[in-house]
BAPAKE-652795 format. One record per residue (C-alpha): chain; x, y, z. Coordinates in Angstrom, 2 decimals, padded with zeros to 5 digits. Example, Ala and Ser with C-alpha at 12.3 -4.5 7.8 and 13.67 -1.06 7.14 Angstrom:
+-------+---------+---------+---------+
: tormi :      xx :      yy :      zz :
+-------+---------+---------+---------+
:     A :  012.30 : -004.50 :  007.80 :
:     A :  013.67 : -001.06 :  007.14 :
+-------+---------+---------+---------+
//
This chain:
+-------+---------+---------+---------+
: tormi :      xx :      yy :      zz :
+-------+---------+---------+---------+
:     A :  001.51 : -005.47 : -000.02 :
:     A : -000.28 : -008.88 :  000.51 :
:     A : -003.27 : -009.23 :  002.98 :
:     A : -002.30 : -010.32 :  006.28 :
:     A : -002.20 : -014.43 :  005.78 :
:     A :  000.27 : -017.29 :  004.48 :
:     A :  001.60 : -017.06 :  000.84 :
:     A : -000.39 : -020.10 :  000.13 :
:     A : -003.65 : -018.47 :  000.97 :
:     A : -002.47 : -015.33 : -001.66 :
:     A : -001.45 : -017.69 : -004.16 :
:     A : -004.88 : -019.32 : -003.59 :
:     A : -006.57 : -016.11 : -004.24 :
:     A : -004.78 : -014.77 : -007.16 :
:     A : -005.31 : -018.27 : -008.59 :
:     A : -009.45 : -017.72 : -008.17 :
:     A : -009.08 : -014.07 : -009.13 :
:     A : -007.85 : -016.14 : -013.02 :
:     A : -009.97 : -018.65 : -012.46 :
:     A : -013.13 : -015.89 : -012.41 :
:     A : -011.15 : -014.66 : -015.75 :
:     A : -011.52 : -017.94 : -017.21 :
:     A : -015.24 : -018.38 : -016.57 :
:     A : -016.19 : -015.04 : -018.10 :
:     A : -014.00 : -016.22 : -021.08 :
:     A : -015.91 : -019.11 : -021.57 :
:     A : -019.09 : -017.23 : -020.94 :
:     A : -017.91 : -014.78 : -023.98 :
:     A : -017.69 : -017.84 : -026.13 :
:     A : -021.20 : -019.20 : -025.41 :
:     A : -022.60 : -015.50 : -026.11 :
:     A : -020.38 : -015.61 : -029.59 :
:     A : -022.20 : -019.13 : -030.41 :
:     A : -025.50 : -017.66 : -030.08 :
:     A : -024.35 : -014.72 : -031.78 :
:     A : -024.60 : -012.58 : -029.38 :
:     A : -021.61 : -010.02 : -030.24 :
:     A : -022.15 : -006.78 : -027.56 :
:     A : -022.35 : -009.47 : -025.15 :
:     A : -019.16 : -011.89 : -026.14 :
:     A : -017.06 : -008.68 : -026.15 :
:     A : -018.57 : -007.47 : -022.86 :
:     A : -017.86 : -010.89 : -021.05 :
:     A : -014.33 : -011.22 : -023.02 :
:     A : -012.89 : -008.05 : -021.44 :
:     A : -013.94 : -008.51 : -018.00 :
:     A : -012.36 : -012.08 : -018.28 :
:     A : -009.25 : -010.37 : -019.71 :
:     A : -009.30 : -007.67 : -017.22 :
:     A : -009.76 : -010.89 : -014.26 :
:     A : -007.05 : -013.02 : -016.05 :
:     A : -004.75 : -009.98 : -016.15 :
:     A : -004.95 : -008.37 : -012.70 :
:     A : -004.45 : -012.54 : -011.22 :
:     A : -001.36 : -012.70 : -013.96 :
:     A : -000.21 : -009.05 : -012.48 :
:     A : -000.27 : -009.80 : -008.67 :
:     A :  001.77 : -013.00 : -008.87 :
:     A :  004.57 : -011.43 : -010.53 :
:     A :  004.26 : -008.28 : -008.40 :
:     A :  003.77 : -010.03 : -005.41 :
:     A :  005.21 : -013.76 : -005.13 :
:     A :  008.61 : -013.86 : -003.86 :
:     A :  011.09 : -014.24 : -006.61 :
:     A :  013.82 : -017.10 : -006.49 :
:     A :  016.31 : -014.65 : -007.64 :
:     A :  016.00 : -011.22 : -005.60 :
:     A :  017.54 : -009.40 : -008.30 :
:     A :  015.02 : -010.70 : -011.25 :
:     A :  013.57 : -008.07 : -013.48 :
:     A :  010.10 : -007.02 : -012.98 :
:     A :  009.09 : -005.39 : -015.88 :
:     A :  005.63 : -004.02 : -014.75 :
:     A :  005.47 : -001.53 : -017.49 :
:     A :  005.08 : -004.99 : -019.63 :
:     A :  002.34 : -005.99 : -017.30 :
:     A :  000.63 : -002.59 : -017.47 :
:     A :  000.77 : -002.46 : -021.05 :
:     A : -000.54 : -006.14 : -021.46 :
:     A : -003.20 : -005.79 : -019.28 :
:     A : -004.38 : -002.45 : -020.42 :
:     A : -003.82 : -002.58 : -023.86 :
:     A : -004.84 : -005.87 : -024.18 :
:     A : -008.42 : -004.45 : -023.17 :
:     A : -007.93 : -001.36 : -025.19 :
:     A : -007.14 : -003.37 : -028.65 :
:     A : -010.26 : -006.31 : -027.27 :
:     A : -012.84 : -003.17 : -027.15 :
:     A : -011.69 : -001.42 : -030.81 :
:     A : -012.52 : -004.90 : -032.14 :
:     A : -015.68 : -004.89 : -030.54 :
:     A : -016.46 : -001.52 : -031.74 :
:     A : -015.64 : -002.33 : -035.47 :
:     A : -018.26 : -005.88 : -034.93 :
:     A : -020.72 : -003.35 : -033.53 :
:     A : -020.36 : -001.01 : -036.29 :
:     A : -020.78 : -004.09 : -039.11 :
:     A : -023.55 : -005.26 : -037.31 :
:     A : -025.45 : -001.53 : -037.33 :
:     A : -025.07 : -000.64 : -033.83 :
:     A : -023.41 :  002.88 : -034.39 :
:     A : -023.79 :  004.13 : -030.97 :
:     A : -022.12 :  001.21 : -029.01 :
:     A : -019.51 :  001.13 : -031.71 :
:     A : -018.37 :  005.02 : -031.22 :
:     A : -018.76 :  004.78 : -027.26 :
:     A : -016.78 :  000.90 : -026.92 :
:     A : -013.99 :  002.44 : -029.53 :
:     A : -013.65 :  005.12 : -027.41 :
:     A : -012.92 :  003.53 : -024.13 :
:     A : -010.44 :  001.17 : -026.75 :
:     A : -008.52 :  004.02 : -027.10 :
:     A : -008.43 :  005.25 : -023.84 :
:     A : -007.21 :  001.66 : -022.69 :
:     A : -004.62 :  001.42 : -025.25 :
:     A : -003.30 :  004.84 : -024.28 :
:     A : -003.28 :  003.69 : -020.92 :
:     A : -001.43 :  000.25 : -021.84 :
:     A :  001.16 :  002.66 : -023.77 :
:     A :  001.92 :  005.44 : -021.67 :
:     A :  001.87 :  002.59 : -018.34 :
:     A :  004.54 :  000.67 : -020.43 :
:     A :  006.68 :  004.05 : -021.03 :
:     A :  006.52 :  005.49 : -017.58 :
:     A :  007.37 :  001.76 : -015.83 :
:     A :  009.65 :  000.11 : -018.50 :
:     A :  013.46 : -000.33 : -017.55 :
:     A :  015.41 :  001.85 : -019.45 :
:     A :  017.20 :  000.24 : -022.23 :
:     A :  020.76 :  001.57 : -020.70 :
:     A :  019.70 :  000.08 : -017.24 :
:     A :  019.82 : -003.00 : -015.10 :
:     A :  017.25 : -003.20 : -011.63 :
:     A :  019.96 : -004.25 : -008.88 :
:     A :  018.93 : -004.73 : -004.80 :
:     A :  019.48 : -001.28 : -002.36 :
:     A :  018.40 : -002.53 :  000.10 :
:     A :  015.48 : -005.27 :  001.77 :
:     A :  013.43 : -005.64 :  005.43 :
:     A :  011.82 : -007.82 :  006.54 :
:     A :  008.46 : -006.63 :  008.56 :
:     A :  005.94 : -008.18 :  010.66 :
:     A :  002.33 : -005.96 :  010.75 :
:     A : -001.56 : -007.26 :  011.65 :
:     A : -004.60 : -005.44 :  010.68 :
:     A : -007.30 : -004.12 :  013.01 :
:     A : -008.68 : -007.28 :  014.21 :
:     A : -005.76 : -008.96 :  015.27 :
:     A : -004.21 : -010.85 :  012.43 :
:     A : -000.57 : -010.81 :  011.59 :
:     A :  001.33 : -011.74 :  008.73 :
:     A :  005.30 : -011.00 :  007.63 :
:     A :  006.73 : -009.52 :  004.22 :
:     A :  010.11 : -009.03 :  002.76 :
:     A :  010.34 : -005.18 :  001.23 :
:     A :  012.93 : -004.77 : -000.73 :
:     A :  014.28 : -001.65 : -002.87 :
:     A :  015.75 : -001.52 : -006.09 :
:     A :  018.03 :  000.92 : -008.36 :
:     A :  018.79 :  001.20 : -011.74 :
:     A :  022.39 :  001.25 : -012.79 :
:     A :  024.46 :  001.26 : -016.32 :
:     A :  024.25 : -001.81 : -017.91 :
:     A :  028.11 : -002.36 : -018.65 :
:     A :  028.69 : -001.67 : -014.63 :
:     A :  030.73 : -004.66 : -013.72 :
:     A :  030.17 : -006.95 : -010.47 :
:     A :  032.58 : -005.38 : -008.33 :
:     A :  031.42 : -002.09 : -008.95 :
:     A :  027.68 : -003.10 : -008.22 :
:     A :  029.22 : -004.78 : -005.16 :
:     A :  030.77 : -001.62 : -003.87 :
:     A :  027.62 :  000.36 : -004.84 :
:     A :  025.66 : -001.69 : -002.83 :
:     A :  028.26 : -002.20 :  000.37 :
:     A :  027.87 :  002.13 :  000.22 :
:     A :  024.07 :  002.11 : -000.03 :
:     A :  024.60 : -000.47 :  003.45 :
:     A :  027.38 :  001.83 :  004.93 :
:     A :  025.32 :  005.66 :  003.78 :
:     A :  022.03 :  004.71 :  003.63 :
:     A :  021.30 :  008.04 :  001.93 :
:     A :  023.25 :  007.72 : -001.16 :
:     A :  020.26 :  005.01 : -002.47 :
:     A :  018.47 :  008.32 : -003.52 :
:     A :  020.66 :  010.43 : -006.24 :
:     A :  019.54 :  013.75 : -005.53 :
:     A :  020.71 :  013.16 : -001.15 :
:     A :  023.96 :  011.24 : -002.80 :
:     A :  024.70 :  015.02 : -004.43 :
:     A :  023.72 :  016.27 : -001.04 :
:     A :  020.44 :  018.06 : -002.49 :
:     A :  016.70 :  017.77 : -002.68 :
:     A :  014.55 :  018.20 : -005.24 :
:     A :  011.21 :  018.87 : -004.30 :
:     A :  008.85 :  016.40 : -004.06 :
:     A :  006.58 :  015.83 : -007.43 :
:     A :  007.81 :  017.31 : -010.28 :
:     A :  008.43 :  014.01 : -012.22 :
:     A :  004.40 :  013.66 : -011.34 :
:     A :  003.19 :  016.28 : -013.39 :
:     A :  002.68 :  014.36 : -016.76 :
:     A :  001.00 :  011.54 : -014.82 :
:     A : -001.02 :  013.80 : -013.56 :
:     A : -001.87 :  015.14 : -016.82 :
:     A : -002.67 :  011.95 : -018.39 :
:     A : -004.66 :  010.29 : -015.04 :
:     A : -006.93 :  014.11 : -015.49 :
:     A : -007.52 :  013.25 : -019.16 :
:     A : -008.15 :  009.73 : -019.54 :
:     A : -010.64 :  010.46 : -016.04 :
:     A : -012.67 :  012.95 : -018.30 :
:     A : -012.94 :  011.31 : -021.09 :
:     A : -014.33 :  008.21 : -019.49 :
:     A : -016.44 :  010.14 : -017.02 :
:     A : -017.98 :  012.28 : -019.66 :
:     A : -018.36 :  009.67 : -021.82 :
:     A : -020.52 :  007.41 : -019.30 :
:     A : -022.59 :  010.25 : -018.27 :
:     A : -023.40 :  011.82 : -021.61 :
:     A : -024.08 :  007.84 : -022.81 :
:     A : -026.51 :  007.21 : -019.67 :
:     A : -028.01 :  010.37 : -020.31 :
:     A : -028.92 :  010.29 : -023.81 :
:     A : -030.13 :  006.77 : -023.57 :
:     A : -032.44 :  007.53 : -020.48 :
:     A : -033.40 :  010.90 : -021.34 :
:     A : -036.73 :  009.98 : -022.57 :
:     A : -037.73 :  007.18 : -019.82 :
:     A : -038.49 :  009.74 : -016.94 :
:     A : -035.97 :  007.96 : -014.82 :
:     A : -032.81 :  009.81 : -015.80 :
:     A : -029.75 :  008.97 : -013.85 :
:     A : -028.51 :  012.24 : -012.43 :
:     A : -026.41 :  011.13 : -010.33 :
:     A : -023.67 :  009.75 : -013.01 :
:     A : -023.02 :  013.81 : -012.93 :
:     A : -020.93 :  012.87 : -010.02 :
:     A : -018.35 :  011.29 : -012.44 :
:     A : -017.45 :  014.62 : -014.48 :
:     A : -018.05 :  017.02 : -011.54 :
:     A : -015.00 :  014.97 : -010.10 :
:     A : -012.86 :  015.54 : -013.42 :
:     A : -013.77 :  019.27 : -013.00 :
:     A : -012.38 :  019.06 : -009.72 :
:     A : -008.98 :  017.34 : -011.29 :
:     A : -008.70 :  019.85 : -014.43 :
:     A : -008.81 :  022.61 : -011.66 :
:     A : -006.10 :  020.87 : -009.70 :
:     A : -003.90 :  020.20 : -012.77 :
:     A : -004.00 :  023.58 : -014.49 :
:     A : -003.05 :  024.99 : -010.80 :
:     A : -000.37 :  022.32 : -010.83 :
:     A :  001.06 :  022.89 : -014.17 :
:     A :  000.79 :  027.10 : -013.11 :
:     A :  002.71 :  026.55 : -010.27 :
:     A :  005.26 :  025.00 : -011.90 :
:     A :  005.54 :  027.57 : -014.87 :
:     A :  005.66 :  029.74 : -012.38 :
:     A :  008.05 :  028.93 : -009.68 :
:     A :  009.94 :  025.79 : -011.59 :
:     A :  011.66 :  023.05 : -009.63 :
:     A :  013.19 :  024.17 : -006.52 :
:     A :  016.01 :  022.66 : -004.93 :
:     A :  017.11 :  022.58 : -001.26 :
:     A :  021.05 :  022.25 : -001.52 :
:     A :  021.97 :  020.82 :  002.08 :
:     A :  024.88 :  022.04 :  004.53 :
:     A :  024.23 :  018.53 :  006.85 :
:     A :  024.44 :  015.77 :  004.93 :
:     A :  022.76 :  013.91 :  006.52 :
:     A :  020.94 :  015.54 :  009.14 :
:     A :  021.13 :  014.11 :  012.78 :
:     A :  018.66 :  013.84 :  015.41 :
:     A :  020.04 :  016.43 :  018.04 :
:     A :  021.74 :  018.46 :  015.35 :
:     A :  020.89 :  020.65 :  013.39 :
:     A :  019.65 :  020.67 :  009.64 :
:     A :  021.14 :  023.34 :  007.58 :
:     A :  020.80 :  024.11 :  003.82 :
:     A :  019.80 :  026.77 :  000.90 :
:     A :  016.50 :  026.56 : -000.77 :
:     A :  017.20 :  027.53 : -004.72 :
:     A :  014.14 :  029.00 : -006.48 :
:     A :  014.01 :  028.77 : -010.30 :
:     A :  011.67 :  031.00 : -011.48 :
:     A :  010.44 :  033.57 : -009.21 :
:     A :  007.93 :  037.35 : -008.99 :
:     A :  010.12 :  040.22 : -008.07 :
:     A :  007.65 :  040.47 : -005.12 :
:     A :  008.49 :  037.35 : -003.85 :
:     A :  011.93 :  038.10 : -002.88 :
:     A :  010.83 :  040.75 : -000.11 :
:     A :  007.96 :  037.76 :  001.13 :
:     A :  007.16 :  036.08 :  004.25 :
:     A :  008.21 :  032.16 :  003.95 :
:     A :  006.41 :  030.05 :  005.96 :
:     A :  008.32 :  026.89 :  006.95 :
:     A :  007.70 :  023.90 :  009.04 :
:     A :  009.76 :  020.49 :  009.74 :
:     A :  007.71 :  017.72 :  010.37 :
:     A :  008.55 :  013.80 :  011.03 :
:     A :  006.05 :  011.36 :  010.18 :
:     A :  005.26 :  007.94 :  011.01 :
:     A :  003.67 :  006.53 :  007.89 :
:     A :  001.98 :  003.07 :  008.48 :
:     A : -000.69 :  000.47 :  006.49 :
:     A : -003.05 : -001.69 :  008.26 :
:     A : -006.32 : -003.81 :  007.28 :
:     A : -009.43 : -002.63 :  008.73 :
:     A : -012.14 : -004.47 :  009.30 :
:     A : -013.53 : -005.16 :  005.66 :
:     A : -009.56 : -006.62 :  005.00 :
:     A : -008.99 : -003.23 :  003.10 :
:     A : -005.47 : -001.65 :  002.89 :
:     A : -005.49 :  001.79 :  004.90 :
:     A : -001.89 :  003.66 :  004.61 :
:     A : -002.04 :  007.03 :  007.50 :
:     A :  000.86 :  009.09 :  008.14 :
:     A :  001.06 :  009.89 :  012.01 :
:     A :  002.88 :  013.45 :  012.83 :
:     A :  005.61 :  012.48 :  015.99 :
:     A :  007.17 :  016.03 :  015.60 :
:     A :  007.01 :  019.59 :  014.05 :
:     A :  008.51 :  022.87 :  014.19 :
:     A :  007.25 :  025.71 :  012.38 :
:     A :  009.64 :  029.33 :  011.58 :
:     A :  009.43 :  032.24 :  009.29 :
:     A :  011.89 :  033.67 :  007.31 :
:     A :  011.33 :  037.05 :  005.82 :
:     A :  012.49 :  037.15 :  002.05 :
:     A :  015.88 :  035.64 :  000.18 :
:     A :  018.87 :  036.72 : -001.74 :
:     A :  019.32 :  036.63 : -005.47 :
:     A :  022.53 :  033.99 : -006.34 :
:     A :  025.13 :  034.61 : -009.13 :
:     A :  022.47 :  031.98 : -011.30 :
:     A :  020.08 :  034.13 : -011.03 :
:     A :  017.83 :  032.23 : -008.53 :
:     A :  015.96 :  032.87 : -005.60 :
:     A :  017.83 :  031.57 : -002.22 :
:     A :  016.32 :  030.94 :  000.97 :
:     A :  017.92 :  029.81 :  004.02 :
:     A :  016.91 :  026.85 :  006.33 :
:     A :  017.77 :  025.93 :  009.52 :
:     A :  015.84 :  023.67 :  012.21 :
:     A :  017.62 :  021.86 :  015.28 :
:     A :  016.16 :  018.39 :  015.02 :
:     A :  015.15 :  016.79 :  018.51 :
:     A :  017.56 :  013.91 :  019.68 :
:     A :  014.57 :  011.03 :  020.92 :
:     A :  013.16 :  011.30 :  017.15 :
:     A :  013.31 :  008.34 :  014.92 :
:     A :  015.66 :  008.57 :  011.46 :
:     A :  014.77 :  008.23 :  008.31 :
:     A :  013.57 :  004.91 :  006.93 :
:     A :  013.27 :  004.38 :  002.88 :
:     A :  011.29 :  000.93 :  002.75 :
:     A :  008.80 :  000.11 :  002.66 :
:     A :  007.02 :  003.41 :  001.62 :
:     A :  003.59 :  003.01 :  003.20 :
:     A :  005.60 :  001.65 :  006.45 :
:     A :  008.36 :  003.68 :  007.29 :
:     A :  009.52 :  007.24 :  008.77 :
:     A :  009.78 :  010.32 :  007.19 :
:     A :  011.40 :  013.75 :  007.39 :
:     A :  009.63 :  016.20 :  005.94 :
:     A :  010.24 :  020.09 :  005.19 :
:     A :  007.07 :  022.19 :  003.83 :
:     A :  007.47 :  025.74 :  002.42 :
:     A :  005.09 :  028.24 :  001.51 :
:     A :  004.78 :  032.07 :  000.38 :
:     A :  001.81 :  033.97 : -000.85 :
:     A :  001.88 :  035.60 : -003.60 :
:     A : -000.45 :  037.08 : -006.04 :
:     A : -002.50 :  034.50 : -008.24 :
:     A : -000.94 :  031.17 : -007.65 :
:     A :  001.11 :  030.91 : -004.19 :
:     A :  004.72 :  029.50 : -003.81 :
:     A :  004.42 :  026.24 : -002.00 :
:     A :  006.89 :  023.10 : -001.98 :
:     A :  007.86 :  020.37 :  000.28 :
:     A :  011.06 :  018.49 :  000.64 :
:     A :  011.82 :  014.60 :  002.10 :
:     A :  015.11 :  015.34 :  003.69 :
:     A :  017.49 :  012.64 :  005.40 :
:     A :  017.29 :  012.12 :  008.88 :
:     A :  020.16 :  009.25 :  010.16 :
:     A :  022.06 :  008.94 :  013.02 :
:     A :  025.54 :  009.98 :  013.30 :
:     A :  028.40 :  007.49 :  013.73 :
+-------+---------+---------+---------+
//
């Protein structure tokens, strides 16, 4: 989202953010004259870097003349990060002519770790090759920050169909989306829901690894160059104490979901209404014989989520809670599949808002949480479920 303003001022300001690229370009070049190689390749990427992230916003965030144009931001992602990554193994090889071993081996590897980045940014946002981006759905929003300003924005949410799908079909696809708002997500369309995050767990992976090894590699560089000075900065520790934190996180994560799979909550009330009820089967994959006889904790909540500037014009997204419910349910049954089922059932208070899918840091969610203990690792999972009034 833009900061409250006019799309002139934001076009203004991506244009300086290039601008700023430009100037540390042609600072790199002056440093290169005077042979000064470090600092040309220095300069060079943060004027890449400055150039790229103005190039980025206007195509994420200019209006497009045609609504449905492609955005290919795993192009931008891999441009702008691998662009830096391939900028800094050149660098290292100069470094490495010109004798300086130590800059070379710590500048090639942040190289790699930017062209990793570029890569796996490219794979993970790229439109499939078998897919077209078509419009679900769009709103337009008015919001102000903290100290009063306001400013308007047009969100809009896209899908990815076959390729060979003709017009018509698109144009019934879309008049559905209108008519069942809940069909725009597949999993609701097949009237289940897979838990939230386990498409995640790979990013996760790769945000943990490329974290350490430029967090370790800072500190132990700092370190080892300071070590004899008597003014050694301790406090870059911060950096990989952090990336213990996220391996501990991850390797819980990835446990977790060893452990207990991907569950599913298959749904009776599709979709749930405000002063209904919401009915449905929670499917466990993978499962401890223990876990069948255990206490599940469960709670409904609805949530206001909403993004504001505060006073430093800095994005804030909060989630407000407007409603929950909490209920135990003591142990499951065992399905002809072999998996763990658990019912659900909340009644859903009439005056509560529905379910809103755009945009995602302003909108209203339903959300069901579930949790067991067990030994080691404990069996949690949440679930956005669909919350629309009835006709």
């Amino acid at each position: 989202m833009l900061p409250p303003g006019s799309s002139r001022i934001s076009n203004l300001a991506l244009k300086g953010i290039m601008i700023v690229g430009f100037v540390f370009v042609g600072m790199a070049l002056i440093a290169l004259v005077f042979a000064k190689v470090g600092v040309f390749f220095a300069l060079a990427v943060i004027g890449l870097v400055f150039i790229g992230l103005g190039w980025a916003g206007k195509r994420l965030f200019e209006p497009a003349e045609n609504e449905n144009a492609e955005l290919n931001v795993g192009l931008i992602a891999g441009i702008i990060f691998g662009g830096a990554g391939l900028l800094m193994l050149i660098g290292s090889i100069a470094l490495f002519i010109d004798g300086e071993f130590g800059g070379a081996i710590g500048l090639a590897v942040f190289g790699i770790v930017f062209c990793a980045a570029g890569y796996a940014g490219y794979r993970v946002f790229s439109v499939p090759k078998d897919k077209k981006r078509i419009l679900v759905s769009s709103r337009e929003q008015t919001f102000s920050g903290s100290l009063g300003q306001e400013g308007q924005r047009i969100s809009r949410q896209y899908a990815y169909v076959d390729k060979d799908k003709s017009p018509g079909e698109i144009e019934k696809q879309q008049q559905e989306w209108a008519e069942k708002p809940w069909t725009q997500r597949s999993d609701w369309a097949a009237g289940m829901v897979v838990q939230d995050g386990p498409g995640s767990m790979k990013l996760l992976i790769g945000f943990t690894i490329v974290w350490n090894i430029i967090a370790n590699s800072i500190a132990a560089f700092a370190l080892i160059v300071e070590w004899d000075s008597g003014d050694v900065p301790w406090f870059v520790l911060l950096f990989p104490l952090f990336g213990l934190a996220l391996i501990i996180m991850t390797v819980r994560t990835w446990i977790r979901r060893r452990k207990f799979g991907i569950s599913i909550l298959h749904l009776n009330t599709l979709p749930a209404i405000p002063g209904r009820f919401l009915g449905g089967t929670i499917a466990i994959e993978k499962y401890p014989s223990k876990l069948a006889a255990s206490e599940f904790k469960m709670k409904m909540n609805c949530y206001e989520r909403s993004s504001y500037y505060d006073e430093k014009r800095e994005r804030r997204v909060s989630e407000k809670e407007l409603w929950s419910y909490e209920e135990r349910v003591y142990g499951g049954k065992i399905n002809s599949a072999g998996k763990l089922e658990i019912p659900v059932k909340f009644a859903l208070p009439a005056e509560m808002p529905p379910t809103n899918l755009i945009p995602d840091d302003d909108r209203v969610l339903w959300r069901l949480e579930v949790s067991a203990s067990t030994s080691g690792v404990d069996y949690a999972a949440q679930f956005e479920v669909p919350v629309y009034p009835g006709r």
